[in-house]
C-alpha positions as CSV (number, residue, x, y, z in Angstrom):
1,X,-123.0,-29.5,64.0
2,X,-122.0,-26.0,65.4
3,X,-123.4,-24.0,62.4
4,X,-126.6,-25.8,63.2
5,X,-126.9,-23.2,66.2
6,X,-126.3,-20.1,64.3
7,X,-128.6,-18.2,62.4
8,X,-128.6,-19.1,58.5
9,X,-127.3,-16.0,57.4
10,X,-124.8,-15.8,59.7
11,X,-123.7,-19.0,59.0
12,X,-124.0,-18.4,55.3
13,X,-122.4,-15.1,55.6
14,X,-119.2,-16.4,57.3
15,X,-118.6,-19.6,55.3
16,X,-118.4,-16.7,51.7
17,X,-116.1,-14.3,53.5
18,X,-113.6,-16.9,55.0
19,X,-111.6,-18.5,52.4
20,X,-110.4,-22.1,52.6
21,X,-108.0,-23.3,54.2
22,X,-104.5,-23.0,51.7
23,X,-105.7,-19.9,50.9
24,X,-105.9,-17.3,54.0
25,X,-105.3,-14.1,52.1
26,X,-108.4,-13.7,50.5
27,X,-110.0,-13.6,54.2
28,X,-107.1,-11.1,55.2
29,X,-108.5,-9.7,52.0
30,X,-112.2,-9.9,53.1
31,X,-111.9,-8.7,56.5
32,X,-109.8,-5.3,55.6
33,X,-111.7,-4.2,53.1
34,X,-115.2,-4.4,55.5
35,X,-113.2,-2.7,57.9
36,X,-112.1,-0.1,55.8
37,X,-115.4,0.9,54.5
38,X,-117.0,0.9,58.2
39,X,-114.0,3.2,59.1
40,X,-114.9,5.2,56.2
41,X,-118.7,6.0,56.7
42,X,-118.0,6.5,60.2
43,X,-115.5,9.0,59.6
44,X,-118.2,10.4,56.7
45,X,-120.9,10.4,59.6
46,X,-118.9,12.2,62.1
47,X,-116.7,14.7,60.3
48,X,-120.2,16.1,58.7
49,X,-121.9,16.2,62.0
50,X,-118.8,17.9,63.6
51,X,-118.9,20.5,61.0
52,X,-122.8,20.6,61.2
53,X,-122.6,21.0,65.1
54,X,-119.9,23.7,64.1
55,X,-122.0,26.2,61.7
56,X,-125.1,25.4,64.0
57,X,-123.7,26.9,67.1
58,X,-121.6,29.3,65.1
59,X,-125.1,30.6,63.3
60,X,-126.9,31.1,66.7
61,X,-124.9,33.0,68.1
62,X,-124.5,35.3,65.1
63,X,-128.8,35.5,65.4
64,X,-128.7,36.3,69.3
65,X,-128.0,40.1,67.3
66,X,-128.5,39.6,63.7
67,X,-132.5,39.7,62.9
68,X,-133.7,36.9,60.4
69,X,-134.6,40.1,58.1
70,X,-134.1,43.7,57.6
71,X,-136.3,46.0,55.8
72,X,-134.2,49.8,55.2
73,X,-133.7,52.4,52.9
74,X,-131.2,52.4,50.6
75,X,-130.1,56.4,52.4
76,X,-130.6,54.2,55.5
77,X,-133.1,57.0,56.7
78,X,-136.4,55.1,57.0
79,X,-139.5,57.4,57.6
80,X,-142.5,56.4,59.3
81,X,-141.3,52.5,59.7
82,X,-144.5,51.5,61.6
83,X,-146.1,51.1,58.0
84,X,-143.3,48.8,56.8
85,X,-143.1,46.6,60.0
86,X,-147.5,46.5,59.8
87,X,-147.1,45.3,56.3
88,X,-144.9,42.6,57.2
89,X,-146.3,41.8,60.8
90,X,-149.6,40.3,59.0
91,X,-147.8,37.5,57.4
92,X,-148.3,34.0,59.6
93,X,-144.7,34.0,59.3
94,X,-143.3,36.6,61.2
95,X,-143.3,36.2,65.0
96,X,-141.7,40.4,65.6
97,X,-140.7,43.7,64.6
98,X,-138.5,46.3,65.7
99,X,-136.7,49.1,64.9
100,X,-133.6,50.0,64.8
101,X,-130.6,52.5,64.2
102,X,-126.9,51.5,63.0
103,X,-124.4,53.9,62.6
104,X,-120.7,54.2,63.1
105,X,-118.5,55.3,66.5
106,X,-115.6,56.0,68.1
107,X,-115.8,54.7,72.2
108,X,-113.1,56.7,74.7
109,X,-112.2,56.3,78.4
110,X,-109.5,57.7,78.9
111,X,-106.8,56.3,77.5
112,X,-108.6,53.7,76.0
113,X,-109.6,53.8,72.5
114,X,-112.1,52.1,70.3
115,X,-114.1,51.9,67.0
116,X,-117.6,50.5,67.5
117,X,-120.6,49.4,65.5
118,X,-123.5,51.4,67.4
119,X,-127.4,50.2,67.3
120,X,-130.1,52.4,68.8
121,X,-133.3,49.9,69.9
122,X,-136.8,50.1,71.5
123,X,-136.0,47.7,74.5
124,X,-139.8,46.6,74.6
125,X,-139.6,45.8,70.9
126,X,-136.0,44.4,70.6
127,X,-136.8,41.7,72.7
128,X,-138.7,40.2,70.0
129,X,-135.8,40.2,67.2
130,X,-133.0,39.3,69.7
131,X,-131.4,37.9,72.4
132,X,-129.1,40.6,73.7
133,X,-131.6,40.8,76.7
134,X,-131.0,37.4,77.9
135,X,-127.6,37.8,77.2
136,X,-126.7,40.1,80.2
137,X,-124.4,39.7,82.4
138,X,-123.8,42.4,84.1
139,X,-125.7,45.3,84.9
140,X,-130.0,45.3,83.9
141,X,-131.4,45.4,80.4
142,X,-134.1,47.7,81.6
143,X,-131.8,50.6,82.5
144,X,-131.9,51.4,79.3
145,X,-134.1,54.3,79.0
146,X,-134.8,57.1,76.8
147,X,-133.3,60.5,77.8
148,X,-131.0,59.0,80.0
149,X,-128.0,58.4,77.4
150,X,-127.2,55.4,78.8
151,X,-125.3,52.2,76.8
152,X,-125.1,48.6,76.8
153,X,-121.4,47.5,75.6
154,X,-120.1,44.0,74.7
155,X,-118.3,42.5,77.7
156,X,-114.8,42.2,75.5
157,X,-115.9,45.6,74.3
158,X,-115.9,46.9,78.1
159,X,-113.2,45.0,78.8
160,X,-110.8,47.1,76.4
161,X,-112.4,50.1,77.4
162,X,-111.4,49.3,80.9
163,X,-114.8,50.6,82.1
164,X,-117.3,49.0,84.4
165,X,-121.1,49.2,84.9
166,X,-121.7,52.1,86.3
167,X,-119.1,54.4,84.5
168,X,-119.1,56.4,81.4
169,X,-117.5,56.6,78.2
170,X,-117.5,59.3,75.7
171,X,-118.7,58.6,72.3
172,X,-117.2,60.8,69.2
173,X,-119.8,60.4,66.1
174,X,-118.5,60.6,62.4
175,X,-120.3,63.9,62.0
176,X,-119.3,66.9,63.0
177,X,-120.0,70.6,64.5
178,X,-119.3,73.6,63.2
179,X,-118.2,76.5,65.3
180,X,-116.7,79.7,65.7
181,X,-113.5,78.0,66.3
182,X,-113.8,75.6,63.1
183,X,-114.9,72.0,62.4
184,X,-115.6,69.8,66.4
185,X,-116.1,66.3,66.3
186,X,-119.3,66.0,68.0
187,X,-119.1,64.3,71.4
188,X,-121.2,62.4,74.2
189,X,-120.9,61.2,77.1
190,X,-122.8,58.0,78.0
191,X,-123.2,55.9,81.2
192,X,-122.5,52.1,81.0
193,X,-125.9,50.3,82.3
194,X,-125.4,47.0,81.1
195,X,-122.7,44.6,79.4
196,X,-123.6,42.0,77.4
197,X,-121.7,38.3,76.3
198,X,-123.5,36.2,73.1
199,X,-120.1,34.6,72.3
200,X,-118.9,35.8,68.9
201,X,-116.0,38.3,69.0
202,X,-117.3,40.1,66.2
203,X,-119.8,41.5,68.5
204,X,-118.7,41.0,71.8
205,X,-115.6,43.4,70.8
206,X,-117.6,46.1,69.1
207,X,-121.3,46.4,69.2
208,X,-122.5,49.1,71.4
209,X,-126.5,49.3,72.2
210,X,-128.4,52.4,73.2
211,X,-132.1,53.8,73.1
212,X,-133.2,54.8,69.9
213,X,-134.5,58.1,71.6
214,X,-130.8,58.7,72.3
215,X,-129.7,57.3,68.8
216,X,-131.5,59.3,67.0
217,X,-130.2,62.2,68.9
218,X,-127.4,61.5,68.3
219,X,-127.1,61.2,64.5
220,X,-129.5,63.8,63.8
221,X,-132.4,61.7,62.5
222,X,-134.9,63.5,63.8
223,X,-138.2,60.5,63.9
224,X,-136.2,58.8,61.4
225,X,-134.3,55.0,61.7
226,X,-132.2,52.7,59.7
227,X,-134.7,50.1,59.5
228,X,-136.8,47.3,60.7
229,X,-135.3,44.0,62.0
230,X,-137.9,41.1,61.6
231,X,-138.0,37.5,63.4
232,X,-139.3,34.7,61.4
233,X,-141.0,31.1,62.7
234,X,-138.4,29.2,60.7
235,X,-135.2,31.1,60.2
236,X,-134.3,29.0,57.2
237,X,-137.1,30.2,55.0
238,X,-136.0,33.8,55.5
239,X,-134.3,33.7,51.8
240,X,-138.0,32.8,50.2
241,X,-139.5,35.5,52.4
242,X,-137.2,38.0,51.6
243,X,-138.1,37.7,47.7
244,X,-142.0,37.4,48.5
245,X,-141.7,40.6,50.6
246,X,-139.8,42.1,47.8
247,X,-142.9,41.4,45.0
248,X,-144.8,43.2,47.6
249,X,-146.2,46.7,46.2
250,X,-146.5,48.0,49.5
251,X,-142.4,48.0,49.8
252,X,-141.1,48.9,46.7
253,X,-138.2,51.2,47.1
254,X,-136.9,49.1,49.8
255,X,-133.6,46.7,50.8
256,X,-134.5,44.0,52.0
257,X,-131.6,41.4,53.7
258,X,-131.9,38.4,54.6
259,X,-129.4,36.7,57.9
260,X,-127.6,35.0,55.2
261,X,-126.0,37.8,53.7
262,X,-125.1,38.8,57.3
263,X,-121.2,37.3,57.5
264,X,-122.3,35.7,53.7
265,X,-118.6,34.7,53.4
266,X,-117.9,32.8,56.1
267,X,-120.9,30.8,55.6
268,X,-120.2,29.9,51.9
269,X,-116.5,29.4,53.2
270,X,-118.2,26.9,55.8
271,X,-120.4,25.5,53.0
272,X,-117.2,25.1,50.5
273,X,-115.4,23.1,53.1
274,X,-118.3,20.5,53.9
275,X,-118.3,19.9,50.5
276,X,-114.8,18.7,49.9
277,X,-115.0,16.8,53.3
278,X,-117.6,15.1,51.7
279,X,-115.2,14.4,48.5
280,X,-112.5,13.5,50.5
281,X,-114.4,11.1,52.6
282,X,-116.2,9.7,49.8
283,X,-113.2,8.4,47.8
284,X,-112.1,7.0,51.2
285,X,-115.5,4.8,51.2
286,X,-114.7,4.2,47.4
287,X,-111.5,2.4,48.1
288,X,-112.8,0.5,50.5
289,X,-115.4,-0.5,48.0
290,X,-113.2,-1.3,45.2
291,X,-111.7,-3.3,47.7
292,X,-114.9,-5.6,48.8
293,X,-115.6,-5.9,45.1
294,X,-112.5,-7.4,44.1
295,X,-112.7,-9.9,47.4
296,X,-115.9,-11.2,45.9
297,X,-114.4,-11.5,42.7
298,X,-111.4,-13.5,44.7
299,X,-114.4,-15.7,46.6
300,X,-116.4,-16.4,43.6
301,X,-112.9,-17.7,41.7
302,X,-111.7,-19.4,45.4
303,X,-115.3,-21.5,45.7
304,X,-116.2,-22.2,42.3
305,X,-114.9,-26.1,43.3
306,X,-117.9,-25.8,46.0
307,X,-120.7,-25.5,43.3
């Protein structure tokens, strides 16, 4: 016999899911609502994975120059940061420190006019927090020195500036000098060394890094910063570090962030979405269920005569 040279649970397997002979719908039955369930969790599978992929990539980027944690002042005028960043530095955790300046700008060449987010950095130290360095593509990283007023701009950023490596650009603070001749907005010029590309408009349109030296400088902080930016092991357990650091002693009477709360609405917009792809999808692999269900109900009724 032909069955005899098939495995028993194949053979057992197809005899239940065909129907006999006078009654072919149950099989049509049998063989859509299989199909419809397979369609289903493969839809589940790759719909999640897509939108996994999606925050994954979307999330490293937004790390090449967001630091797993922050540690600053709630004045954003941090004094003698060294003792924050050794506090934190002796945790098995925490793989770098660095600090940093963030303040507000307005970029000009010429005709050219932009606002910019601008971040004074130790180069030496930055590289330990983020990736801007190996995200050069133009220009060298290690122009940037102290002294020199130079700037590292974000390719789109140069690009509607209209200003090469090379050139400068005039930077106009929010503060302001006062003179003989009244209130001056309080300019400098800057030379472009490097441009950088990590892939996310948000900072490849705006963010504008100098030497902290010349940062400092330039908003009048004196030996001053905004902060420290930390880099963890596992980026994921930044949330539990930031609450541990918190119940520190040693930092009371500072804010402590977490990358999360970096772009915090996209990511629960992302997180919102999966979950009703997940809803969606699962009612699709319920049908399909309901479907197989009631096919076995039709087999049991179509083969009682067999028993």
């Amino acid at each position: 016999m032909p069955h005899m040279y098939q495995p028993f649970e194949l053979f057992v397997g197809l005899r239940y899911t065909r129907a006999k002979r006078r009654n072919h719908f149950i099989s049509f039955i049998s063989m859509t609502s299989m199909l419809g369930i397979a369609l289903g969790v493969t839809a589940l599978i790759t719909v999640l994975s897509v939108m996994n992929g999606f925050e994954k990539e979307v999330r490293g980027r937004i790390l090449d120059t967001v630091s797993h944690l922050t540690i600053s002042h709630y004045d954003n005028r941090m004094e003698n940061w060294q003792k924050a960043a050794a506090v934190v530095e002796k945790h098995e955790q925490v793989t770098g420190t660095a600090p940093y300046i963030e303040g507000q700008g307005m970029l000009i060449n010429g005709k050219n006019v932009n606002g910019s987010l601008i971040r004074g950095v130790l180069p030496g130290k930055e590289e330990q927090v983020s990736k801007i360095a190996d995200r050069i593509n133009a220009g060298d990283w290690k122009n940037l020195k102290p002294g020199e007023f130079g700037i590292i701009l974000g390719r789109d950023l140069a690009r509607i500036l209209n200003v090469e490596v090379g050139e400068k650009v005039t930077l106009v603070t929010p503060s302001a000098n006062v003179t003989p001749a009244g209130v001056m907005p309080r300019l400098k010029r800057f030379k472009v060394v490097a441009t950088f590309f990590v892939g996310h408009d948000l900072y490849d349109s705006s963010l504008a890094v100098m030497h902290l030296t010349d940062a400092q400088k330039l908003f009048r902080l004196g030996d001053k910063v905004t902060g420290v930016r930390v880099q963890l092991k596992d980026l994921f357990r930044a949330p539990l570090m930031r609450r541990e650091f918190q119940n520190d002693d040693r930092l009371i009477g500072y804010w402590l962030r977490d990358w999360s709360s970096y772009q915090a609405n996209w990511f629960r917009a992302v997180k919102t979405e999966k979950r009703m792809m997940f809803l969606l999808l699962t009612l699709i692999i319920a049908v399909a269920a309901f479907n197989i269900v009631s096919t076995l109900v039709m087999l049991v009724t179509d083969k009682e005569s067999d028993i």
